[in-house]
C-alpha positions in Angstrom: 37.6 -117.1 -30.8 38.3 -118.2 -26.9 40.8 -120.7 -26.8 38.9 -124.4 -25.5 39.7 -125.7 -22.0 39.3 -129.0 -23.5 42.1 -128.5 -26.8 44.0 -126.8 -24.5 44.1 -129.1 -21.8 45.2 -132.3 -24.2 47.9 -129.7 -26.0 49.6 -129.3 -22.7 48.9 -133.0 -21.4 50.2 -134.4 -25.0 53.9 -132.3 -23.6 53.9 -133.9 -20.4 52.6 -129.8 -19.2 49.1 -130.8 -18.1 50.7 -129.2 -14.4 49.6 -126.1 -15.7 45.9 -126.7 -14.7 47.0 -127.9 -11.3 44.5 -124.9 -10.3 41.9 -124.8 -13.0 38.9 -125.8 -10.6 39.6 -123.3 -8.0 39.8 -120.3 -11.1 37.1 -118.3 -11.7 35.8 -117.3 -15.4 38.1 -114.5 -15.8 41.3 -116.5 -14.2 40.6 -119.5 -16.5 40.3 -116.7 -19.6 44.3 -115.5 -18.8 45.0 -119.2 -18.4 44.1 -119.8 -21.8 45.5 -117.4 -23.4 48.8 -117.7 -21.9 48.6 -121.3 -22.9 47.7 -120.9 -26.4 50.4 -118.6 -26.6 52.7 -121.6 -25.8 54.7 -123.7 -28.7 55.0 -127.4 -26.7 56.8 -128.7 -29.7 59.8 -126.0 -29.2 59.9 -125.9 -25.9 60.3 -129.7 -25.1 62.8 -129.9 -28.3 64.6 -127.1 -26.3 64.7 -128.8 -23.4 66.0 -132.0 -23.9 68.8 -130.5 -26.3 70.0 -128.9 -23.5 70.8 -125.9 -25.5 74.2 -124.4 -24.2 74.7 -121.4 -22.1 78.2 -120.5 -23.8 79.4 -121.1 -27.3 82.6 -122.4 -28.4 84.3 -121.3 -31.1 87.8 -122.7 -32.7 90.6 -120.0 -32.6 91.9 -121.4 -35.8 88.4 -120.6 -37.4 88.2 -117.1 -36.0 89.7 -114.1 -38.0 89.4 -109.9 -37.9 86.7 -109.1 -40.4 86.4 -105.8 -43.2 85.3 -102.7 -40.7 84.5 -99.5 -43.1 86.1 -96.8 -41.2 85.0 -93.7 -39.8 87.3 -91.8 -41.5 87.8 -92.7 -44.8 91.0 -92.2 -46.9 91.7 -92.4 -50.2 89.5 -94.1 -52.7 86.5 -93.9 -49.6 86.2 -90.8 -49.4 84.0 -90.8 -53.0 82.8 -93.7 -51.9 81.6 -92.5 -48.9 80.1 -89.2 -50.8 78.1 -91.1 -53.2 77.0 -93.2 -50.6 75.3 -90.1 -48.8 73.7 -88.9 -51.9 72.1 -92.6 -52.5 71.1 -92.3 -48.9 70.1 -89.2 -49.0 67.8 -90.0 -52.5 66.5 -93.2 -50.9 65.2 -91.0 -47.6 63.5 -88.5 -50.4 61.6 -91.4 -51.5 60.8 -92.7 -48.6 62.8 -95.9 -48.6 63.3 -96.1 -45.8 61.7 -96.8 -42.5 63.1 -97.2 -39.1 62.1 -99.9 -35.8 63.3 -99.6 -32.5 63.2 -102.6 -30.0 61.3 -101.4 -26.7 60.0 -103.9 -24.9 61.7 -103.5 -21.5 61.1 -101.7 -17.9 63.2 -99.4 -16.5 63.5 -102.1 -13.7 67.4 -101.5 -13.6 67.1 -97.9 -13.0 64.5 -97.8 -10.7 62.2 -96.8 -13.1 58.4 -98.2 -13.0 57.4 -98.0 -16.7 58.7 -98.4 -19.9 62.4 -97.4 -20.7 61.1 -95.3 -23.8 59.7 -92.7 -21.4 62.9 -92.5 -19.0 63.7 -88.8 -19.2 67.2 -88.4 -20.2 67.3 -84.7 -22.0 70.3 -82.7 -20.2 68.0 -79.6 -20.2 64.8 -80.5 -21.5 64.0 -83.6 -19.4 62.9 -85.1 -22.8 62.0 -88.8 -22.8 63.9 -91.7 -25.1 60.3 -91.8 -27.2 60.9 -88.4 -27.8 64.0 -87.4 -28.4 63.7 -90.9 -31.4 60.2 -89.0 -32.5 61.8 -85.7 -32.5 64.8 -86.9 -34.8 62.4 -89.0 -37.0 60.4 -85.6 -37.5 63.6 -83.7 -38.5 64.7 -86.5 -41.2 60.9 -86.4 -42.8 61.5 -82.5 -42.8 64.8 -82.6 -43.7 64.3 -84.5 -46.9 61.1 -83.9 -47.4 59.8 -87.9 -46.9 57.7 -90.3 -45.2 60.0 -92.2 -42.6 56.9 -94.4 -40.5 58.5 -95.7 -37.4 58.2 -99.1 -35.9 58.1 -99.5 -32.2 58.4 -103.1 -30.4 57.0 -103.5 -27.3 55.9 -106.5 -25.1 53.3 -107.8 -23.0 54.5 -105.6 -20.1 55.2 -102.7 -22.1 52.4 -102.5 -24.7 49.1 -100.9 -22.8 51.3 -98.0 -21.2 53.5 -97.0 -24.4 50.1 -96.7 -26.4 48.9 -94.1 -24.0 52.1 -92.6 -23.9 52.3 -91.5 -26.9 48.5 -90.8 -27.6 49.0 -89.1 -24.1 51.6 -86.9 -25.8 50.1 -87.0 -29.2 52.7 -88.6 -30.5 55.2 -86.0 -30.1 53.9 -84.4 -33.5 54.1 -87.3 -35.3 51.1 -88.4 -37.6 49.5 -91.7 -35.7 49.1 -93.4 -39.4 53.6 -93.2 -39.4 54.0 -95.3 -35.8 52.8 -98.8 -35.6 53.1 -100.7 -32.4 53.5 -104.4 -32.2 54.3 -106.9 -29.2 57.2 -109.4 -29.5 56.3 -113.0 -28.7 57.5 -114.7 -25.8 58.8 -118.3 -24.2 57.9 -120.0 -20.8 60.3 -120.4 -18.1 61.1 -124.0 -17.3 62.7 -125.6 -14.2 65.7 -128.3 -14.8 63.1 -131.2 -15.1 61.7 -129.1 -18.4 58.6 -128.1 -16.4 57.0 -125.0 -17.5 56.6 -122.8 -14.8 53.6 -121.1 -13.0 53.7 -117.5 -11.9 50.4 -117.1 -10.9 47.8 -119.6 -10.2 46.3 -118.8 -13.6 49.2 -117.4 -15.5 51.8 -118.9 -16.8 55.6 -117.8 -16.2 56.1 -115.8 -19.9 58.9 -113.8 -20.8 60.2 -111.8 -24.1 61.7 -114.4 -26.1 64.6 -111.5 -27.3 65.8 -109.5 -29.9 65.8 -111.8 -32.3 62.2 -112.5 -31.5 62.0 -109.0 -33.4 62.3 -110.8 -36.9 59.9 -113.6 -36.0 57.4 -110.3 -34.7 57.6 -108.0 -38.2 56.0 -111.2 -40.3 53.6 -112.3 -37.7 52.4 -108.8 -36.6 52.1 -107.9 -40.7 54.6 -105.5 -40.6 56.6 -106.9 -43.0 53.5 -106.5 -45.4 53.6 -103.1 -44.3 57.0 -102.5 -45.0 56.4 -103.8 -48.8 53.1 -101.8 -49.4 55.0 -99.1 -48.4 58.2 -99.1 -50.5 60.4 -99.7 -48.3 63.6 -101.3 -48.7 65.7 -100.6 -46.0 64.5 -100.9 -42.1 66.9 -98.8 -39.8 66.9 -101.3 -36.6 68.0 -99.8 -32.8 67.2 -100.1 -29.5 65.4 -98.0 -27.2 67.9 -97.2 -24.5 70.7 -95.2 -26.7 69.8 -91.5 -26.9 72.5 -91.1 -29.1 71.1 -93.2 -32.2 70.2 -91.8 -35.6 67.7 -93.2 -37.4 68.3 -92.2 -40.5 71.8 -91.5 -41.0 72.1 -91.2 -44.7 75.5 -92.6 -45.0 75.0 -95.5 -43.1 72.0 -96.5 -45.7 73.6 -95.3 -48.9 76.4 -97.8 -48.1 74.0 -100.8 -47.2 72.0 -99.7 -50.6 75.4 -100.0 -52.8 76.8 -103.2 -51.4 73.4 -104.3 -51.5 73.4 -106.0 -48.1 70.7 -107.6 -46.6 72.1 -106.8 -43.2 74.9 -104.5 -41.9 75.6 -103.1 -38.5 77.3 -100.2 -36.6 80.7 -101.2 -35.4 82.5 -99.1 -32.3 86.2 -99.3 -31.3 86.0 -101.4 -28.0 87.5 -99.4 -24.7 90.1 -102.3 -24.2 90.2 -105.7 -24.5 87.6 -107.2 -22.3 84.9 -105.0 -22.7 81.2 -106.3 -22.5 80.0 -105.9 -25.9 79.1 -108.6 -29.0 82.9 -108.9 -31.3 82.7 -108.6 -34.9 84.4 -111.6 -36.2 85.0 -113.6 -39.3 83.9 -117.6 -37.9 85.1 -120.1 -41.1 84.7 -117.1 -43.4 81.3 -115.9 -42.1 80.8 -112.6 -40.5 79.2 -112.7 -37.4 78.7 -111.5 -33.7 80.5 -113.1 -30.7 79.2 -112.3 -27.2 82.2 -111.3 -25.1 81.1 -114.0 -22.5 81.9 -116.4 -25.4 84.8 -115.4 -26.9 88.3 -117.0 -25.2 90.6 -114.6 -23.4 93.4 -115.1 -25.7 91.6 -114.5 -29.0 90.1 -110.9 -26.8 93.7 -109.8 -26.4 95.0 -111.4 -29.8 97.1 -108.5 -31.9 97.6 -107.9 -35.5 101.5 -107.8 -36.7 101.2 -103.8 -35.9 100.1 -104.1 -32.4 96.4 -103.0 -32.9 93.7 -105.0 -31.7 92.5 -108.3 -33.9 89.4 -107.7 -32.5 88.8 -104.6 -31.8 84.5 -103.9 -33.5 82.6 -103.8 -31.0 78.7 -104.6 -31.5 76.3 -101.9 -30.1 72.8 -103.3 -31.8 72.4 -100.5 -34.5 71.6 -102.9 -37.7 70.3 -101.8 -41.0 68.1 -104.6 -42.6 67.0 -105.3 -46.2 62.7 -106.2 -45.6 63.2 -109.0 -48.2 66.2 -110.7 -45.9 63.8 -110.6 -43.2 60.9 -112.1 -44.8 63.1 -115.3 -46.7 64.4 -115.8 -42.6 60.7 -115.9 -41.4 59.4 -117.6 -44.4 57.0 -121.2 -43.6 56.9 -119.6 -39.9 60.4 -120.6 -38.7 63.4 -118.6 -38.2 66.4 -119.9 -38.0 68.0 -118.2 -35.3 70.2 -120.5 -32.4 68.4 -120.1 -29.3 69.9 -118.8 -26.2 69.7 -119.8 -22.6 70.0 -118.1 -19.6 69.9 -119.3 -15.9 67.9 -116.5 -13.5 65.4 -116.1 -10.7 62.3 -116.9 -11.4 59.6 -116.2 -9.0 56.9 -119.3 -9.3 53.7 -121.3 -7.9 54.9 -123.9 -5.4 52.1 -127.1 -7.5 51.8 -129.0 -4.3 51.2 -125.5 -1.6 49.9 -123.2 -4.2 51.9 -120.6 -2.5 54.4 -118.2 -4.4 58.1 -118.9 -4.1 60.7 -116.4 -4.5 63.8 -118.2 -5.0 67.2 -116.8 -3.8 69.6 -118.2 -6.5 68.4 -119.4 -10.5 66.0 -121.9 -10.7 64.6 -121.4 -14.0 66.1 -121.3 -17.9 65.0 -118.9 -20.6 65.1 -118.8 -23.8 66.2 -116.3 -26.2 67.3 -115.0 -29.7 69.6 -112.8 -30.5 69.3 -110.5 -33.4 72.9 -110.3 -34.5 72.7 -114.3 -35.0 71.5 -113.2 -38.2 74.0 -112.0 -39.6 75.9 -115.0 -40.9 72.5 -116.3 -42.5 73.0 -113.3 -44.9 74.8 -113.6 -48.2 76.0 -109.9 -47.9 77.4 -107.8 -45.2 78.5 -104.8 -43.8 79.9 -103.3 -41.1 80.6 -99.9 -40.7 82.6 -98.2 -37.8 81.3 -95.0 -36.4 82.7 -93.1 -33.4 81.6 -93.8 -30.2 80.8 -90.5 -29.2 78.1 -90.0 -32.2 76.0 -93.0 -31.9 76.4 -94.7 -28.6 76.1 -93.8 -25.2 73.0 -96.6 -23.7 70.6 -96.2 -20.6 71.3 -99.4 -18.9 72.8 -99.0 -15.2 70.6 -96.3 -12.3 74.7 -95.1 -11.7 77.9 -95.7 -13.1 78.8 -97.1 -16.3 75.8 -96.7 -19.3 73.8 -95.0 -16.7 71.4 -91.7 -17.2 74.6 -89.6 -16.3 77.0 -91.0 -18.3 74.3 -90.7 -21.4 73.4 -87.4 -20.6 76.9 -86.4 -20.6 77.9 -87.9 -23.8 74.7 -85.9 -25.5 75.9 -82.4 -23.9 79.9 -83.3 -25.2 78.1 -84.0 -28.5 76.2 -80.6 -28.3 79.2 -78.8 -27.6 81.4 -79.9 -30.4 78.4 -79.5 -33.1 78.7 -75.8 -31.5 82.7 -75.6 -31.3 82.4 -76.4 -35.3 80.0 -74.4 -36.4 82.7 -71.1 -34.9 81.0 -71.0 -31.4 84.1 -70.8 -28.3 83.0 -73.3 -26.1 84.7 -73.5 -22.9 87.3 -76.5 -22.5 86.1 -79.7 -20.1 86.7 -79.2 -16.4 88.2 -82.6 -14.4 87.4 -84.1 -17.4 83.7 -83.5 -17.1 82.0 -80.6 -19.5 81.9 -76.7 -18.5 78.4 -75.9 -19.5 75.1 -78.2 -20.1 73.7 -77.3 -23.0 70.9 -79.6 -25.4 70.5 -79.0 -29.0 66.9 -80.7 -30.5 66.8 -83.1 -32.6 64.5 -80.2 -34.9 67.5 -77.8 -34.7 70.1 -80.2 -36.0 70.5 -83.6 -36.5 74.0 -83.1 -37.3 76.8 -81.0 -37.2 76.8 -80.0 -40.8 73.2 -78.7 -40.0 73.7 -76.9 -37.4 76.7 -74.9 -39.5 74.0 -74.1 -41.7 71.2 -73.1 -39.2 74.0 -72.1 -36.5 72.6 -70.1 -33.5 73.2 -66.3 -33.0 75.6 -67.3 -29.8 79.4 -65.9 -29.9 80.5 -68.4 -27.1 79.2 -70.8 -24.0 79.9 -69.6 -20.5 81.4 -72.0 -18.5 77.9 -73.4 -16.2 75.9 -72.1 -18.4 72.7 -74.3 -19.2 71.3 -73.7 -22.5 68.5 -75.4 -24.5 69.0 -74.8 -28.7 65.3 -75.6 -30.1 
């Protein structure tokens, strides 16, 4: 049912937010309509508690408190190594039963590369020119031919993203995927709010809404019924990633066998951090709990703190690749509250000037928003994991049009990964050239998702020329 002017009006008036119908005589029907809505949308109660908490922009954390926590390695030793093994055979055996299903978080825009439309469909394939969606939908193909299984897929979007990734994919016919296995659902969002606590205008009849983050995700699977999805499905583990790291496997059997047999009810994906100060979330142990520092939070000192044999105290660095038991999920969101911190942020918010009516375009912030951070769950969990995985086989993010994490760098990382699943299954490859490779080549996801399958399905190719460009489908 249409939302009432009249409910809606006191709601916003009971907040000290009736400013949001400055404009409402001078709307017409189908103005007034997106007015509504947006204001439904809208949790007063939050937002003013939010507000006058002042919730902080930086955490602080007690070096005394703060300690290196368990990292699984990527190369196990000893005792590991069958532990490792069984863990890919219970992985394995959960993917045949189809135990497993995996989400990816894609609600933003390309706006940082220059990109007008969803990130998903930024073309990043060395050769092919494949999109994100499809180089995820291409992998999650393999894996249900690999073992044989159902693996549906879970794609996040937003109000900005929604309408155009739903055509992408029915445009592409879901990159031979059955529609019934991908499920789309929209994140919620926040307002922006000035100092004063105001809620902001960014149209005459629309209010200034944003993607209330990640950790919205959580709040999203039980209000969008994915969650009951999930359960009349079977499935007990949800492979969580985002959509900007071409370098991401969904269903990396080892990875879920070992959240399976410590029966976690969240574990993440660990790299080793480049040096000290780089600008990723810390795995640390805070009063005994695992959790996720941001690196804007964490001192200096404890970012260049050493252990007795010089290696980094420090040194797991977060790159948003979670594994997460359904169950966890649906005790955090149980009663309709999650208990995530929230996050501010200070930016540029482009609003409705209420005494002109004209659009302002500030120059400097002028607006906070709020967010949640999925990683903030982890300390809420009884048990953990974390599991270190080499950089160059899972993470390589789409962030930046040049430079660092940019479409280069990515594309890069995925034609060094093709060439040393090739230089181990007996193909010469030729050696890198000023420290950038000698050949582009690709190798599908429906080739090989791994180097152990592409021994076994190994091309009829004796060696790589050096500039050679070679697709392997």
């Amino acid at each position: 049912m249409p939302a009432d002017p009249t409910t809606m009006r006191a709601r916003a008036a009971e907040f000290d937010q009736e400013h949001l119908f400055a404009f409402w005589n001078e709307l017409d029907e189908g103005q007034r309509s997106a007015l509504l809505a947006d204001v439904e949308r809208i949790d007063f109660g939050l937002v003013q508690k939010l507000s006058a908490t002042g919730v902080t922009e930086q955490a602080t954390y007690d070096p005394k408190q703060i300690e290196a926590p368990e990292v699984l390695p990527a190369d196990p030793t000893g005792a590991l190594v069958e532990r490792y093994a069984t863990a890919r055979e219970r992985g394995v055996a959960m993917l045949r039963a189809s135990k497993v299903a995996a989400m990816v978080v894609a609600g933003g825009q390309g706006t940082r590369l220059g990109y007008d439309a969803p990130k998903g469909s930024f073309p990043i394939g060395p050769v092919s020119n494949k999109s994100l969606f499809q180089l995820f939908a291409e992998n999650i193909r393999a894996s249900q031919q690999r073992y044989g299984c159902r693996l549906p897929w879970y794609i996040m979007t937003s109000e900005a993203t929604d309408a155009d990734t739903r055509t992408y994919f029915e445009e592409n016919k879901y990159f031979g995927l059955e529609p019934g296995e991908v499920t789309f659902f929209q994140q919620g969002v926040m307002p922006a709010v000035d100092d004063a606590g105001r809620i902001l205008l960014a149209e005459r009849h629309r209010v200034a809404l944003s993607p209330n983050g990640h950790g919205g995700s959580l709040t999203a699977l039980a209000e969008r019924g994915v969650l009951d999805d999930l359960a009349m499905r079977g499935v007990e583990a949800l492979s969580y990633f985002q959509v900007d790291n071409p370098l991401i496997a969904p269903a990396d059997p080892l990875f879920i066998g070992l959240h399976a047999l410590e029966q976690s009810q969240m574990s993440s994906i660990a790299v080793v951090k480049v040096d000290d100060l780089e600008k990723v979330g810390n795995f640390a142990k805070v009063g005994g709990k695992l959790q996720v520092i941001e690196y804007s939070d964490l001192p200096e000192e404890l970012a260049r703190a050493k252990n007795p044999d010089g290696t980094r105290m420090l040194n797991g660095g977060s790159v948003a690749i979670h594994m997460l038991a359904p169950q966890f999920v649906r005790a955090l969101t149980g009663g309709g509250a999650l208990q995530l911190p929230w996050h501010i942020a200070h930016k540029k918010v482009a609003h409705i000037d209420l005494s002109t009516g004209k659009a302002v375009q500030p120059d400097k912030p002028n607006a906070r928003k709020f967010e949640m951070f999925i990683f903030d769950a982890i300390p809420l969990a009884e048990r953990t994991l974390v599991l270190e995985q080499h950089r160059r086989d899972c993470f390589s993010p789409v962030k930046n049009a040049t430079g660092v994490d940019s479409p280069e760098t990515a594309r890069r990382d995925l034609v060094r990964r093709a060439l040393r699943w090739l230089a181990e299954s007996g193909v010469k490859v030729p050696p890198e050239q000023d420290g950038e490779p000698a050949a582009t080549v690709e190798i599908s996801p429906l080739r090989a998702l791994d180097a152990e399958q592409l021994r076994a399905n190994a091309p009829k190719l004796d060696a790589v020329q050096p500039g050679a460009r070679l697709m392997i489908e």
